[in-house]
C-alpha positions in Angstrom: 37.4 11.0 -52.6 34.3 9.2 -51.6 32.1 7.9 -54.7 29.1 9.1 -55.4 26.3 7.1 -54.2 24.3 5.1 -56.4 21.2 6.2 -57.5 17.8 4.0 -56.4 16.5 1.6 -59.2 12.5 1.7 -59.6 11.1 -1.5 -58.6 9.3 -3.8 -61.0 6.1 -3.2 -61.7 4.3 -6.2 -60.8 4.5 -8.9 -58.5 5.1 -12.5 -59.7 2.1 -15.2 -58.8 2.2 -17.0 -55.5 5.0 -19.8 -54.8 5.9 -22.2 -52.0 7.9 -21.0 -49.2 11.6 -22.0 -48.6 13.1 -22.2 -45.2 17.1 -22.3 -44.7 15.8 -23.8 -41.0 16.7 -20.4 -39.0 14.5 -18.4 -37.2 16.3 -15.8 -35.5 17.4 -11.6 -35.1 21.0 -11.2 -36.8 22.5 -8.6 -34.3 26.2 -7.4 -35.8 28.5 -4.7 -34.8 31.5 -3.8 -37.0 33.6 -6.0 -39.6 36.8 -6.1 -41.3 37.7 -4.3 -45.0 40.7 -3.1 -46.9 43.2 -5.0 -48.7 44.5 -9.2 -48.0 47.8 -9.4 -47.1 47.8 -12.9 -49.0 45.3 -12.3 -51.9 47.2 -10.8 -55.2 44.9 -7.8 -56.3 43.6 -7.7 -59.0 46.2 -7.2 -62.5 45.2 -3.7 -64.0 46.5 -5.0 -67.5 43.6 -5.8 -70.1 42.7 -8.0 -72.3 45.0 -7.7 -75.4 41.7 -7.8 -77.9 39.1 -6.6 -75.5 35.9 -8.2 -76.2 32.9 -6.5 -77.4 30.1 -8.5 -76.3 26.5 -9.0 -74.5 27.0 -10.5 -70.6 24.9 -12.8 -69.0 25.5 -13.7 -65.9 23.8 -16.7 -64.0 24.5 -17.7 -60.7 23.0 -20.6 -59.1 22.3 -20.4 -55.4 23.1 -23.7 -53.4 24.5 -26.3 -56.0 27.2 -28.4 -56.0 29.4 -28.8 -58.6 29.8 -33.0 -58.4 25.7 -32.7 -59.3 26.5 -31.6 -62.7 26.6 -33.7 -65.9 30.0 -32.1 -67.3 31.5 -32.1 -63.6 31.6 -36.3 -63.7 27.8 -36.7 -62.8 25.8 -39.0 -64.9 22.7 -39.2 -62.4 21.8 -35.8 -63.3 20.3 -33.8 -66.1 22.2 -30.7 -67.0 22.4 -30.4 -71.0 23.0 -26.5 -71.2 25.4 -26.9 -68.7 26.8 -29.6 -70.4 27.2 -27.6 -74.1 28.3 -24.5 -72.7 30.8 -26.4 -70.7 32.0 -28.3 -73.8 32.4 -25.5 -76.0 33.8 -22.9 -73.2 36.1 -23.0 -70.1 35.2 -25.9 -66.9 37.1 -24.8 -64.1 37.1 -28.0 -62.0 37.1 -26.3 -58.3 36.4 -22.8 -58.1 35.7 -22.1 -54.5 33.6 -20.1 -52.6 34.7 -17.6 -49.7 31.5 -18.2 -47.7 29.1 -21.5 -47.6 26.4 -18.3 -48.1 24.4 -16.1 -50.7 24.7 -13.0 -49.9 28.5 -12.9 -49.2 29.4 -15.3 -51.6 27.9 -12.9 -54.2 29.1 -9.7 -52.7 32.8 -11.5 -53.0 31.4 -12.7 -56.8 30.5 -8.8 -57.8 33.3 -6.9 -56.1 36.6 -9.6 -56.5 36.8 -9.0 -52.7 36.9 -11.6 -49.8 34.1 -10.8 -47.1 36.9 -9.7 -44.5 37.0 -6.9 -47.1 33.5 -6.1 -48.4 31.7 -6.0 -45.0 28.9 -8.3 -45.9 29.7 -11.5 -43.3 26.4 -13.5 -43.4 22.8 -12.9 -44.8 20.7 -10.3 -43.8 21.6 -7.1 -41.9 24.4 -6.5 -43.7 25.1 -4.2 -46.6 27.3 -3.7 -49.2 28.5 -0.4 -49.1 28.2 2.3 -51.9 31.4 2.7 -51.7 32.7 -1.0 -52.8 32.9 -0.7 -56.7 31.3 -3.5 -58.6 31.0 -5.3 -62.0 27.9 -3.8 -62.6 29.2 -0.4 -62.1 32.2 -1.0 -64.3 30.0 -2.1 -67.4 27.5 0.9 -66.5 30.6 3.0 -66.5 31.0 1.5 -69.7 28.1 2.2 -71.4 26.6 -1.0 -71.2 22.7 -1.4 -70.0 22.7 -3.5 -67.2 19.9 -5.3 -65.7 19.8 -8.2 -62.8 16.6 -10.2 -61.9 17.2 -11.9 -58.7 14.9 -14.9 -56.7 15.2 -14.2 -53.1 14.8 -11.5 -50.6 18.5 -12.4 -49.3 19.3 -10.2 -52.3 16.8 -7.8 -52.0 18.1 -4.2 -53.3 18.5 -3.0 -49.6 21.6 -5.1 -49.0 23.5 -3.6 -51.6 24.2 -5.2 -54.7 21.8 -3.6 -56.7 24.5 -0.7 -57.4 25.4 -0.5 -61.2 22.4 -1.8 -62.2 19.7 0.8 -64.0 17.4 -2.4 -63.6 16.9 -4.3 -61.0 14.3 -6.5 -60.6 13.3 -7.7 -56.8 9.8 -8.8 -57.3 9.3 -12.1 -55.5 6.2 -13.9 -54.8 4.0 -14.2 -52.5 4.3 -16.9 -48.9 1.3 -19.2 -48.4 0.0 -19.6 -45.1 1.1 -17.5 -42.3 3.3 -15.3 -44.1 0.8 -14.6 -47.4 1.0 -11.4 -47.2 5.0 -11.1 -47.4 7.1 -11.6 -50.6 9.9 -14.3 -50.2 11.1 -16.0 -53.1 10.0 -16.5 -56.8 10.5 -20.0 -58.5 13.2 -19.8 -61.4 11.1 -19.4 -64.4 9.3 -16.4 -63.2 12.7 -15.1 -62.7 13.2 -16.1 -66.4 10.1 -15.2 -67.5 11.0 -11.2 -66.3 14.0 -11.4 -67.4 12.7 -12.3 -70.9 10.2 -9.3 -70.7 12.8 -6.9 -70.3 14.7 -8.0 -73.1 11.5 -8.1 -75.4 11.6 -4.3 -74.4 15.4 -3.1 -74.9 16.8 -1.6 -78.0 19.0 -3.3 -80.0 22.0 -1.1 -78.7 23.7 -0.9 -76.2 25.1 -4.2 -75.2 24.0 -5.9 -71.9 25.0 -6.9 -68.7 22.9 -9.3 -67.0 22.8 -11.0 -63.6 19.7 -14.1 -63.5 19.9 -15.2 -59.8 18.0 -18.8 -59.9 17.3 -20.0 -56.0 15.6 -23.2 -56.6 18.4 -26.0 -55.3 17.7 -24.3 -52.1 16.3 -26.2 -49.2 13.2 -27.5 -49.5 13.6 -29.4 -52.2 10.3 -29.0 -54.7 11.0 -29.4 -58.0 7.8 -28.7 -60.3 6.8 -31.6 -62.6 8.2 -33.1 -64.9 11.3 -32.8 -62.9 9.7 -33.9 -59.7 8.4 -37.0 -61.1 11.5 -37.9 -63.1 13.9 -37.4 -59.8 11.8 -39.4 -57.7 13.5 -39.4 -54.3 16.3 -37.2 -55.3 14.5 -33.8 -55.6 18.2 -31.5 -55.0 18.9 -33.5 -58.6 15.4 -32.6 -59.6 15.8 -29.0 -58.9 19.3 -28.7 -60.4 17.5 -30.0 -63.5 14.7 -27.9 -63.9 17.6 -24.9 -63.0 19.5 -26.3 -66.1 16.2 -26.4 -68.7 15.7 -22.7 -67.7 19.4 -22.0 -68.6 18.6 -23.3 -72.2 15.5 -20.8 -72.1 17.8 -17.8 -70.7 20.4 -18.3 -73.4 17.2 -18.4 -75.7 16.1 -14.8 -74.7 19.5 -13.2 -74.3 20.2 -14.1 -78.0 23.2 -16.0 -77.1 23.2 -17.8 -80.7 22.4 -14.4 -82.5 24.7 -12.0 -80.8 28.0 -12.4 -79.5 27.5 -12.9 -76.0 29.8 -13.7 -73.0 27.7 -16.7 -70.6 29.2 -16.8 -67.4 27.6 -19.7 -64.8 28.7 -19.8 -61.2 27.2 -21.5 -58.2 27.3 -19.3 -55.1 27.7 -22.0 -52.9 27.7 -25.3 -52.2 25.4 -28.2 -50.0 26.5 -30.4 -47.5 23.9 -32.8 -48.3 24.6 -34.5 -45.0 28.2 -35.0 -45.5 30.5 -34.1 -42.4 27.1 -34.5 -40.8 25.0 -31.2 -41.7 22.3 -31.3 -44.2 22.4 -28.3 -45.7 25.2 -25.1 -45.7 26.3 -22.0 -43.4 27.9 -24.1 -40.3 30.7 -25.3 -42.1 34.1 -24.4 -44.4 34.4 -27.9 -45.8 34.1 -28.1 -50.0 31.4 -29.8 -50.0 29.7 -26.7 -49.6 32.7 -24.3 -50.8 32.9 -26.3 -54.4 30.7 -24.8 -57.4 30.4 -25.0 -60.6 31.9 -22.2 -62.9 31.5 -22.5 -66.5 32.7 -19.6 -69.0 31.6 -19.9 -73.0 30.9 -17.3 -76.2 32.4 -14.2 -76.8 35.9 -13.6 -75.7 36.4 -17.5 -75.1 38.8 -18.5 -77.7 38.9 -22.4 -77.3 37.8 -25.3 -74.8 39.7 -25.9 -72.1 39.1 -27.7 -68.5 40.9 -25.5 -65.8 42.1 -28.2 -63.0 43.9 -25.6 -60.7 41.7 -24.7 -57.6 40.3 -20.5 -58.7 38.1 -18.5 -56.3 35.3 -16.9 -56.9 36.9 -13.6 -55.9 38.6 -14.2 -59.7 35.2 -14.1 -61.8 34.8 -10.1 -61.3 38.4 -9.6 -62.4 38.4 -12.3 -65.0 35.1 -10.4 -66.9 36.8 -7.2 -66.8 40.0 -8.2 -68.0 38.2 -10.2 -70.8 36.0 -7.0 -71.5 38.7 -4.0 -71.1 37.5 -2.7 -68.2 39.2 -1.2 -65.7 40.5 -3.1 -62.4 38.1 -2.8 -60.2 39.5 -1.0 -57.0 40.5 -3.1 -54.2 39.5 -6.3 -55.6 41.7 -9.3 -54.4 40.8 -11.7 -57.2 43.1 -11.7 -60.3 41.8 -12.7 -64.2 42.2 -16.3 -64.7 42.3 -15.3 -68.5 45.9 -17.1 -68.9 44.7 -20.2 -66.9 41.8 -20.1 -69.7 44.4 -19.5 -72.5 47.4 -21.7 -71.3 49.3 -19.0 -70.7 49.4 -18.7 -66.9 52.8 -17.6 -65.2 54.9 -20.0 -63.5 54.4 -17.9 -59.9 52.6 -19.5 -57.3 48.7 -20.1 -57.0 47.6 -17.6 -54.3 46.0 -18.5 -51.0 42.2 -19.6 -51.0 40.3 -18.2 -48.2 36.9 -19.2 -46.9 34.7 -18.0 -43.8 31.8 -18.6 -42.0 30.1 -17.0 -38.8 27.2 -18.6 -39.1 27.9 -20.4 -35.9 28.9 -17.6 -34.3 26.3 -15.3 -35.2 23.0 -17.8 -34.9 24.1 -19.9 -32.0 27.3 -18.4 -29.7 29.7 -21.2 -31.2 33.2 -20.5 -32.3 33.3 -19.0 -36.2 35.4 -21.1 -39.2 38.0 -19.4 -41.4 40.3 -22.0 -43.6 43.2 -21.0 -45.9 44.3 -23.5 -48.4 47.6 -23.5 -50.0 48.3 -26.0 -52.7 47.1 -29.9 -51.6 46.9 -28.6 -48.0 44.0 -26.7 -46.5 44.0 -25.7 -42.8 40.7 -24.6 -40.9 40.9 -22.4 -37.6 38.7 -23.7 -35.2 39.2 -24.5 -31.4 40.2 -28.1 -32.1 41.8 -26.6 -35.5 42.0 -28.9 -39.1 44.6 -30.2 -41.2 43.5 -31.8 -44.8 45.8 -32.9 -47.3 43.5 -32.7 -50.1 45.5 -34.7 -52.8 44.8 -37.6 -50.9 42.0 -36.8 -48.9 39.6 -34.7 -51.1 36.4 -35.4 -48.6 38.5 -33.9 -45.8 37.7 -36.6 -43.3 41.6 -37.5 -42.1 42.7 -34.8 -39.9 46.3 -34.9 -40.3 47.4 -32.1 -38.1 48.9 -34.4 -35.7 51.4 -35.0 -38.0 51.9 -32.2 -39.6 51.7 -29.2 -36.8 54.9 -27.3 -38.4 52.6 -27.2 -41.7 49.3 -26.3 -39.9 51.2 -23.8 -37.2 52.5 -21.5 -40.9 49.1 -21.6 -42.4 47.4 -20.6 -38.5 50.1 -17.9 -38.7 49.1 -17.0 -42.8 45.3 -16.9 -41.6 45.9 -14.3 -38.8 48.0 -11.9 -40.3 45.3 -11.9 -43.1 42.3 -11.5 -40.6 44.2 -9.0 -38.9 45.6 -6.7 -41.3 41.7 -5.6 -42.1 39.7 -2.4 -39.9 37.0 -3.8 -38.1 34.4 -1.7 -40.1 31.2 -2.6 -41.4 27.7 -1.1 -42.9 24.5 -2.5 -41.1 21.4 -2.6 -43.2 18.7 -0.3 -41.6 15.7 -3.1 -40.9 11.8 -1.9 -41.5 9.7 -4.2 -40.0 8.5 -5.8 -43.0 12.1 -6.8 -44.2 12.9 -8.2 -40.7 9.4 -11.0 -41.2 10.7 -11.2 -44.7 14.2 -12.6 -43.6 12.3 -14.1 -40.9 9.8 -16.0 -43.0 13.0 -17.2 -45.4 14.8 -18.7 -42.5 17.4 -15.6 -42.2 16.4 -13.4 -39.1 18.8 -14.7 -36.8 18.8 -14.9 -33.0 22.4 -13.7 -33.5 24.8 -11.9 -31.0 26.8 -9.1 -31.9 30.6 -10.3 -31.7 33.8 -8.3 -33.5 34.6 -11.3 -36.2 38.4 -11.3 -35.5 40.6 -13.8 -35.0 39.4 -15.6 -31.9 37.6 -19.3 -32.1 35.6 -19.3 -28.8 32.5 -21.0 -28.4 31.8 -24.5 -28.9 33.4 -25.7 -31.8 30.5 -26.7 -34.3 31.6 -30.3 -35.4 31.0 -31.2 -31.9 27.6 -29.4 -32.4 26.2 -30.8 -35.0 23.4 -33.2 -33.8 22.2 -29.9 -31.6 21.9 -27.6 -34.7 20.5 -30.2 -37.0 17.6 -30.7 -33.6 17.0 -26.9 -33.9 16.5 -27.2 -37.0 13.7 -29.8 -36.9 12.4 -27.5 -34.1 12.3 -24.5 -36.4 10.9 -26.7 -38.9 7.9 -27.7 -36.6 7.2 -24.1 -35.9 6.7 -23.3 -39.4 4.4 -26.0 -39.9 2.5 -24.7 -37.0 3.1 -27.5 -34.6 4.5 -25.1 -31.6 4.2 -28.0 -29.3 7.1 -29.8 -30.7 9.4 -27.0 -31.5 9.1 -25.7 -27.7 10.2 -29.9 -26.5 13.0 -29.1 -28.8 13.8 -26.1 -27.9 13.5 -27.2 -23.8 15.5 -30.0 -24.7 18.6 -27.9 -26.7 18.4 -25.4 -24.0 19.6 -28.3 -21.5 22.1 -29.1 -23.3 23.2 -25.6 -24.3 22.2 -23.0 -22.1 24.1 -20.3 -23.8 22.2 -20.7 -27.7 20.8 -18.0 -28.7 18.8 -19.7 -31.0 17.0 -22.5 -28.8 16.1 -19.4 -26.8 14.3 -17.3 -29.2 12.4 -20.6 -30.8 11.3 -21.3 -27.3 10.0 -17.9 -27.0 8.3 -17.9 -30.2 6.6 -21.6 -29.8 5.5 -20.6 -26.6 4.3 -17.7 -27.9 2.6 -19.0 -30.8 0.7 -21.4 -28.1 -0.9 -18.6 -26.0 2.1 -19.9 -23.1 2.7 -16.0 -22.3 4.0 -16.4 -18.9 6.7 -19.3 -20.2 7.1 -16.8 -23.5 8.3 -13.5 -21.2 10.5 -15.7 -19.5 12.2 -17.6 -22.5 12.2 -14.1 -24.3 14.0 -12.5 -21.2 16.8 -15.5 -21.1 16.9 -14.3 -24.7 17.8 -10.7 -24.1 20.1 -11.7 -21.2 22.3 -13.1 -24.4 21.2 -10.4 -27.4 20.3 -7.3 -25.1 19.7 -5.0 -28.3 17.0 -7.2 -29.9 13.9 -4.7 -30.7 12.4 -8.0 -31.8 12.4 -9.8 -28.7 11.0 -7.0 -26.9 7.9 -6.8 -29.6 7.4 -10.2 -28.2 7.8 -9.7 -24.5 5.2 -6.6 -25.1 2.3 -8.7 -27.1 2.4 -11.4 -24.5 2.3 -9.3 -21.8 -0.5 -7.2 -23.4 -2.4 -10.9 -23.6 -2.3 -10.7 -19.9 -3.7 -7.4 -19.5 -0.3 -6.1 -18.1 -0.4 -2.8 -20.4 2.7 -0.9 -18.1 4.8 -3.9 -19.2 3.6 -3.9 -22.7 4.8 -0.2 -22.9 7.8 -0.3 -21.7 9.1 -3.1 -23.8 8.1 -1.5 -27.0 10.1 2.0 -26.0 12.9 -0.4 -24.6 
């Protein structure tokens, strides 16, 4: 029987004040048709057994968009500043390398709230997807529970539309407002505004019941603009600067949820990593490799009963599961993760570690290259690509040896692993219905995508992206330069990808738009029509193709692109 749809959650009253805009360097339609869910044939659901003294507790919840785990103080790194992290790490549970299924947000925390991979949930890369009413979630299972649950999130990514707002009676969306171009559009909020309404709604609540919380905090997000004093004191390293001032408003959530007053579970979790220019990208989506898989995940207060470093490799997929278990909930349905409660205690079985899975089709989506999927069993981890990876990881922990030459027997069982996994899911999938405003939203953020619409399966066509690196770190530049309003540069960049990749998606749409954005109609109809040649169902484009042509007095044209 289908579940009954969740309710819609009142929006916040009132908007926070006006904060800098952050790009992800992507300025493009994302176009998807259908994607795999159901059940792994690898991943172990998740164990329906509870906790034998279930806790009775508070949650909070933090998760921490973009940060690397090897940035923070308890993680081996003494560059940083992270002394909540630190303390909760000393007095809880460090789990060394929990993974992420997806080097972004908004599947990485649709995998975090449900326990399932993305080949399950639906949600496959930011923006026009959705998380289905039907998926059950950690917030439903504490509502269920009779727990008051609440989330305050920091980017539009998660805005309510895209489905993770189920469970939640609160959920609070309000994000400030752009400067320049995009002032009247609400993007982001910096992290203690986030804090700040997170504290006002706990000034509010009765005493009883207990809470739930989700803080989303976005600021280790590229661009890198830590406010002062962090700025100052992480001169030339502003990702450690923003990772800090992340960390002092930790120490102010834990003050506002009461977490020395009332028992309370405190759950930390990066969502995913940042390349940081390692493997040669600068920042996340294109790749699978751990440096931007690997986040922090720190458990400590109620229901932890000592300290403990966890050095086995968990998944993110297991912190849904783990909280339950901990709490006496129910399993929720379908999940794929399993409670690392007996990792935490000592207690863990002797059975193997399960598979870790990880996907991206950014690459795929944005720019007509060839997805990454990687399963890793034990020291080896195996990627799927059309010159595929091998990585012994005990030896090689930076993945830069590609050992598949002599090991094929090895890589050929885990190739054979990944595609009965990929394959034993429907290709189904819930798009997000897009209002104009929400598609310049995701625009303005860097997410609209100039994506085609491919079945993610188990094919790798298209250029493979580590041979495309220098081409998507150029368009990024380019998109860079259009936000900045210098459209003369970004249409030399996008010219000059085109030539070199007449099939990107991407390079076509930014030519389009700086040619656009340069009173260049002519050149602007034409780029926009190469575009369409690739993504023919792109309303967006043809918005374009009609204001130019309306610039040059052709009103026929303009009219029929807007009803095309």
């Amino acid at each position: 029987m289908a579940r009954r749809k969740r309710p819609q959650t009142p929006a916040p009253a009132s908007p926070g004040a006006r904060s800098r805009r952050r790009w992800f360097g992507i300025s493009i339609v994302i176009v998807i048709a259908a994607v795999a869910a159901g059940a792994a044939l690898w991943m172990r659901p998740a164990r329906s057994v509870h906790s034998a003294s279930p806790v009775k507790a508070n949650v909070l919840l933090i998760t921490l968009d973009t940060t690397r785990a090897d940035r923070i103080g308890s993680y081996g790194y003494a560059a940083g500043s992270t002394p909540h992290l630190d303390r909760l790490a000393a007095g809880g549970v460090r789990f060394d390398h929990a993974l992420s299924p997806a080097p972004l947000t908004l599947p990485a925390h649709a995998s975090l709230m449900t326990g399932r991979q993305p080949y399950a949930h639906g949600v496959r890369n930011n923006g026009y997807f959705t998380l289905s009413a039907d998926v059950p979630t950690l917030a439903e299972a504490f509502a269920a529970a009779g727990y008051e649950t609440a989330a305050f999130v920091s980017a539009f990514v998660l805005d309510r539309q895209f489905g993770l707002a189920q469970g939640f009676s609160h959920y609070d969306d309000t994000l400030d407002r752009a400067a320049g171009a995009d002032s009247s559009l609400e993007l982001e909020r910096r992290g203690d505004r986030t804090v700040a309404a997170a504290a006002r709604w706990w000034s509010t609540r009765a005493s009883a019941p207990p809470f739930f919380v989700w803080v989303h905090l976005f600021d280790a997000h590229d661009p890198y603009a830590p406010p002062s004093p962090f700025r100052e004191q992480f001169a030339g390293r502003p990702y450690d600067g923003e990772i800090a001032f992340s960390d002092a408003l930790i120490g102010s959530l834990l003050e506002h949820a009461g977490y020395r007053k009332s028992p309370t579970l405190v759950v930390v979790a990066g969502d995913h990593g940042e390349s940081l220019g390692e493997h040669g990208e600068s920042t996340h989506g294109l790749f699978v490799y751990d440096s931007a898989l690997r986040v922090p995940l720190i458990m400590a207060g109620a229901g932890i009963t000592a300290p403990a470093v966890v050095a086995a490799p968990v998944r993110l997929i297991d912190v849904a599961p783990t909280i339950a278990n901990l709490f006496g909930l129910d399993a929720l349905a379908g999940a794929e993760g399993r409670s690392l409660q007996p990792l935490m205690t000592g207690n863990a079985p002797g059975d193997e570690a399960p598979p870790i899975y990880a996907e991206t089709y950014f690459p795929q989506f944005f720019m007509g290259w060839a997805p990454l999927r990687s399963l890793q069993e034990g020291r080896w981890k195996f990627i799927d690509a059309p010159e595929p990876e091998l990585y012994d990881l005990s030896v090689d922990g930076e993945e830069r040896t590609n050992v598949i030459a002599r090991e094929p027997t090895r890589a050929q069982s885990l190739k054979r692993g990944l595609t009965s996994m990929l394959s034993a899911h429907a290709n189904t999938m819930t798009r997000t219905p897009m209002s104009d405003e929400a598609r310049q939203r995701l625009a303005a953020l860097g997410y609209v995508s100039a994506g085609t619409a491919p079945q993610p399966g188990a094919d790798t066509r298209g250029p493979d992206p580590k041979h495309m690196v220098p081409l998507f770190e150029r368009l990024l530049e380019g998109n860079r330069a259009l936000v900045r309003d210098d459209a003369g540069a970004a249409a030399r960049i996008a010219r000059e990808i085109i030539a070199k990749d007449p099939g990107n998606a991407f390079a076509r749409l930014l030519h389009g738009r700086a040619a656009l954005a340069q009173d260049r109609n002519r050149e602007a109809i034409a780029a926009f029509k190469a575009y369409l040649e690739l993504v023919p169902q792109s309303a967006d484009a043809h918005h374009w193709t009609a204001l130019a042509a309306l610039r040059l007095g052709d009103r026929q044209r303009a009219l029929a692109e807007e009803e095309a």
